[in-house]
C-alpha positions as CSV (number, residue, x, y, z in Angstrom):
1,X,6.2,9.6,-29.5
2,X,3.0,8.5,-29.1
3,X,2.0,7.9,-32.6
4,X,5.0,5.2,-32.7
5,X,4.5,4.0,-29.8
6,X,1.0,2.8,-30.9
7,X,2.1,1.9,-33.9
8,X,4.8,-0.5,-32.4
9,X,2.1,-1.8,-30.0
10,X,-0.4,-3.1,-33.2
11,X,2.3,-4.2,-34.8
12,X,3.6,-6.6,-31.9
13,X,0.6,-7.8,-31.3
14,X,-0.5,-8.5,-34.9
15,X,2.9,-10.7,-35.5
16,X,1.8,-12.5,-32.1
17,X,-2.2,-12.3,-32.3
18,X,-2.5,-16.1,-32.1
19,X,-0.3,-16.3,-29.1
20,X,-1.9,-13.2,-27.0
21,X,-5.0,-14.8,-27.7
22,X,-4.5,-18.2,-25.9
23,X,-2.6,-15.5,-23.4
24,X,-5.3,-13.8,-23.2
25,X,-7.9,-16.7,-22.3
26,X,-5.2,-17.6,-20.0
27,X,-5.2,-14.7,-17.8
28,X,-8.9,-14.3,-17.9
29,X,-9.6,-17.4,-15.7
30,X,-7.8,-16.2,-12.2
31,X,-9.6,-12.9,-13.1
32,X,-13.0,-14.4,-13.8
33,X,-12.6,-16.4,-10.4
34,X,-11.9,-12.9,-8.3
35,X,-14.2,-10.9,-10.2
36,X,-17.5,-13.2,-10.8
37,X,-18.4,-13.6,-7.1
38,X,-17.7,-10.4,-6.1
39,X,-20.6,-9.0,-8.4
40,X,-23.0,-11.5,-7.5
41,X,-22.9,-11.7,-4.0
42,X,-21.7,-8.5,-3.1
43,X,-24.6,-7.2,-0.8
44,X,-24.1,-10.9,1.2
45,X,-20.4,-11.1,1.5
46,X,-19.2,-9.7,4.9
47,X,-17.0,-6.2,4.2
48,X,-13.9,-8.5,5.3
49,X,-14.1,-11.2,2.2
50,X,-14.9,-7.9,-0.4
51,X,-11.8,-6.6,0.8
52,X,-9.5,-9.7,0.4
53,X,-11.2,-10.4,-3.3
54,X,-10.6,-6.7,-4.2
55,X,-7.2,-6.6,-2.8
56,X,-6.5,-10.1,-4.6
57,X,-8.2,-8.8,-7.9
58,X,-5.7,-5.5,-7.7
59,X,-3.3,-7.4,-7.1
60,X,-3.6,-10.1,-9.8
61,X,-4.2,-7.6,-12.5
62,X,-0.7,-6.0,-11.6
63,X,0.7,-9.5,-11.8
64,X,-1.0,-10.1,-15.4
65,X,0.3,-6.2,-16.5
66,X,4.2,-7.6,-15.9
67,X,3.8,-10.9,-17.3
68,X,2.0,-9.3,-20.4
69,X,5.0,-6.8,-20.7
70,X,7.7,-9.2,-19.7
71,X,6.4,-11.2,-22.6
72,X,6.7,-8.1,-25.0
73,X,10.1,-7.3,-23.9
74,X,11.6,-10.4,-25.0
75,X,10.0,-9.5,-28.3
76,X,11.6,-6.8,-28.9
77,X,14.5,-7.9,-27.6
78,X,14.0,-10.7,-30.1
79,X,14.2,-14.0,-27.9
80,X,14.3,-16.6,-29.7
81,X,11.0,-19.4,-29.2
82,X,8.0,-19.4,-27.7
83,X,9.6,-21.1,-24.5
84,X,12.6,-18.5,-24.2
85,X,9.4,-15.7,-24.1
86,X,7.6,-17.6,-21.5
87,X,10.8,-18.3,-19.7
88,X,11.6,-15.0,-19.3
89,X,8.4,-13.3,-18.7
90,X,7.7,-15.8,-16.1
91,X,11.1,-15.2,-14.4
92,X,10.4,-11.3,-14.1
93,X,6.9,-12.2,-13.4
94,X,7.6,-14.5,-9.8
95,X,10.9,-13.1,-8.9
96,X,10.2,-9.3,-9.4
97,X,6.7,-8.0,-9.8
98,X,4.9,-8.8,-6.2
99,X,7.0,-6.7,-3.9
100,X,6.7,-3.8,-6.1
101,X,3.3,-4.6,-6.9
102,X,2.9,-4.9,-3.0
103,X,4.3,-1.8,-2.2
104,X,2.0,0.3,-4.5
105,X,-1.1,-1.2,-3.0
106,X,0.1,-0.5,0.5
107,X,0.7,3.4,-1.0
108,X,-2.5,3.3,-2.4
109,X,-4.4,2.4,0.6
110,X,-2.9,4.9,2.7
111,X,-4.1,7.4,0.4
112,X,-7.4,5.8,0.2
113,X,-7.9,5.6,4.1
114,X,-7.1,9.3,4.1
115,X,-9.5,10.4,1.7
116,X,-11.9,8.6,3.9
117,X,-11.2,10.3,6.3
118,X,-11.2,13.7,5.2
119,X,-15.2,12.7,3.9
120,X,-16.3,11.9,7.1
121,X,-14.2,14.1,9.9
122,X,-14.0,17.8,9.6
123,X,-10.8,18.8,10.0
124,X,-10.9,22.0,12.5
125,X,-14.4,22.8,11.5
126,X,-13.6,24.0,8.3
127,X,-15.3,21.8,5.4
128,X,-13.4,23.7,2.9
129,X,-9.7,22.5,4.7
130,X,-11.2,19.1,3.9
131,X,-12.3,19.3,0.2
132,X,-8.7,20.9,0.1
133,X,-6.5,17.6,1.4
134,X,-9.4,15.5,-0.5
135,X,-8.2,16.8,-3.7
136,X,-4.8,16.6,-3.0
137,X,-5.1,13.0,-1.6
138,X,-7.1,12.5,-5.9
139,X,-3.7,14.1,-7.4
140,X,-1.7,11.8,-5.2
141,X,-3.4,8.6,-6.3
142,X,-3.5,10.2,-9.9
143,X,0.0,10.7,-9.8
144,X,0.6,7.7,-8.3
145,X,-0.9,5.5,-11.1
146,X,1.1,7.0,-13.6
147,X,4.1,5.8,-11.4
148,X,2.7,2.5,-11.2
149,X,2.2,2.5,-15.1
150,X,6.0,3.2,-15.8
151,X,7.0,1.2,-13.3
152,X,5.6,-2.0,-15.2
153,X,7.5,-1.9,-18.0
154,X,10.9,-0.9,-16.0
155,X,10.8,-4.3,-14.0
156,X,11.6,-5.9,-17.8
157,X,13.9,-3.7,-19.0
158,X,16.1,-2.7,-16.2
159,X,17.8,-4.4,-12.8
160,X,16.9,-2.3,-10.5
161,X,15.3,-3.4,-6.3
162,X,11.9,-2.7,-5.4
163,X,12.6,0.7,-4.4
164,X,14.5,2.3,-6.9
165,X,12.1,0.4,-9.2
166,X,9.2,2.9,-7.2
167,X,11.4,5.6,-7.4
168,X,12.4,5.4,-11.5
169,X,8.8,5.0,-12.4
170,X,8.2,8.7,-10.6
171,X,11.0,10.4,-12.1
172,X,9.8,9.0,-15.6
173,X,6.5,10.8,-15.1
174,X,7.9,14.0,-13.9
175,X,10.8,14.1,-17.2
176,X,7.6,13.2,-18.8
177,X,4.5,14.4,-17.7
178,X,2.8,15.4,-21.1
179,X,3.7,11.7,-22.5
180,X,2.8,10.1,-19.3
181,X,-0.6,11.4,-19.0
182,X,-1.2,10.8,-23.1
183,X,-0.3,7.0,-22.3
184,X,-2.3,7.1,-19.4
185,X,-5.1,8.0,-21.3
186,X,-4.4,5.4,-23.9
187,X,-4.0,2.8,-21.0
188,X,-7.5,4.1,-19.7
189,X,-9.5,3.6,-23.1
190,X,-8.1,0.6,-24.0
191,X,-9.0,-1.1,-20.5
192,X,-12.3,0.3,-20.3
193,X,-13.2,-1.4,-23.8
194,X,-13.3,-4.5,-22.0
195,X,-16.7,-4.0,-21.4
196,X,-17.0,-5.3,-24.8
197,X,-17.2,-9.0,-24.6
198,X,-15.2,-9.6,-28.0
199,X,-12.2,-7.0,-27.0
200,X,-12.4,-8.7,-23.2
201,X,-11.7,-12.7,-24.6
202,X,-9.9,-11.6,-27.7
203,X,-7.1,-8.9,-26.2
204,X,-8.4,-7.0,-23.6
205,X,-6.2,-8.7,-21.4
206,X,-3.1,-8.1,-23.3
207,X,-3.1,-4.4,-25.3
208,X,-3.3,-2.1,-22.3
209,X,0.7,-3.4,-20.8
210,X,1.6,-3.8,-25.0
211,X,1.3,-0.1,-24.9
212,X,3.0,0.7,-21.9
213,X,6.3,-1.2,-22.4
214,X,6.2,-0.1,-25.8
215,X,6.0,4.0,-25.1
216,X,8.8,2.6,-22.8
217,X,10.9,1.5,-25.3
218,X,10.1,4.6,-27.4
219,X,11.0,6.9,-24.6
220,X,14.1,4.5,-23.8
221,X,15.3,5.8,-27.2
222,X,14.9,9.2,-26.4
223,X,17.1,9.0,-24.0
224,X,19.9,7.0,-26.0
225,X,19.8,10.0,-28.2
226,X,20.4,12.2,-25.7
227,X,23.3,10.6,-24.1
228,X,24.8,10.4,-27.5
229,X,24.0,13.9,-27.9
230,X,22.4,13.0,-31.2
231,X,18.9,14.4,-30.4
232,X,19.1,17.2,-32.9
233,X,19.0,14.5,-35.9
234,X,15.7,14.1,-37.3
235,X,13.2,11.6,-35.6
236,X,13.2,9.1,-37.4
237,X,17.1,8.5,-37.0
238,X,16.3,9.4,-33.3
239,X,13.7,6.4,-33.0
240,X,15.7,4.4,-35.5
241,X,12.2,4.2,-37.4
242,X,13.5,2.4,-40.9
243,X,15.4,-0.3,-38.8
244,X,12.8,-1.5,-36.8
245,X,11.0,-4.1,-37.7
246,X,7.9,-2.8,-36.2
247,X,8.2,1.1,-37.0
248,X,8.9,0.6,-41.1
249,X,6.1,-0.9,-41.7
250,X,2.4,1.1,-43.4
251,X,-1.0,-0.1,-43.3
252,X,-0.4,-1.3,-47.0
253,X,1.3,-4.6,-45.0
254,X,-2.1,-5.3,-43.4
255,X,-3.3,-6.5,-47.1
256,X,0.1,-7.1,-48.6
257,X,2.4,-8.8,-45.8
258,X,4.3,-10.5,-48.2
259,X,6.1,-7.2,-48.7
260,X,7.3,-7.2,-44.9
């Protein structure tokens, strides 16, 4: 699954690349702004301010992650004009994304503040009782991102409130934990290129939430199969590979796109 998936993520964003680029510089500014000052002036800015431009910054990039996948969505769902896209995108963007996005920063902190915790108080004079709940506080927030990183995607493709939004996210990752922590490395890799100045103003922006809503929409498939109890066919039927327009395609149409 995860060679198509990343194969229907270039592909979408090859067909687009002019429009995630001006995305792109769009969605860089806000994050220039929260980011910039914070790096300069970090030893002067009182504890206070660093925490409201990190919490902002967190908070911004989940933002940015749904509109980016929003976008994608309507893609593949094959909305028609560039206004339709944005339309829709920035529907699921401002109506949907900040309570959940809310949520998992709260969820984050309390984990946070208790690995904190566990550094600096000894918990019944036993150092090893700490290093025990600090680890399990790591596998938490682990686990927790991977939630967060299905959870993205789902607020595009399916109506669901702010908790059961939470909650589909972690039963994706446990159905799924092999594919979920393969696209969490994938999500990883591509977001740490952006110290690359070309990747950061060209996509760096935009490829990490491509990827996610497309392993979605591969796993979303999946599913289909199983419900309709066709998930012995061969993968390709499974994944409807030759009718997609994304999935039929070789590297030959890099060179040749004519043939598309």
């Amino acid at each position: 699954m995860l060679k198509r998936t990343l194969k229907m993520s270039f592909w979408i964003w090859y067909d687009y690349m002019g429009t995630w680029f001006m995305i792109n510089l769009c969605l860089l500014t806000p994050w220039i702004i929260f980011i910039v000052p914070l790096f300069l002036h970090i030893n002067t800015f009182p504890p206070l301010l660093i925490g409201f431009l990190l919490f902002g910054a967190c908070l911004y990039f989940y933002i940015a992650n749904v509109f980016i996948s929003a976008f994608t969505v309507s893609i593949l769902e094959h909305k028609e004009g560039l206004k339709n896209k944005l339309g829709f995108a920035i529907k699921i963007t401002f109506i949907k994304s900040l309570p959940v996005g809310l949520l998992f920063l709260f969820l984050f902190t309390v984990l946070l503040i208790n690995i904190w915790f566990y550094l600096h108080k000894k918990f019944s004079g036993l150092l090893w009782v700490n290093y025990i709940f600090i680890g399990l506080f790591l596998w938490l927030i682990l686990f927790t991102f991977c939630s967060l990183l299905w959870s993205i995607p789902t607020l595009s493709f399916k109506r669901l409130n702010t908790l059961k939004n939470i909650l589909w996210g972690y039963i994706i990752l446990i159905a799924n934990p092999y594919f979920s922590f393969q696209l969490l490395f994938c999500y990883t890799i591509s977001t740490l290129l952006n110290i690359f100045p070309l990747y950061f103003f060209f996509i760096g922006t935009v490829i990490p939430p491509i990827i996610l809503t497309c392993a979605y929409e591969i796993l979303s498939r999946k599913y289909e199969a199983i419900q309709k109890q066709q998930i012995e066919l061969p993968e390709y039927i499974v994944f409807r590979d030759y009718e997609d327009e994304f999935l039929n395609r070789s590297w030959e149409h890099l060179f040749k796109p004519w043939k598309l």
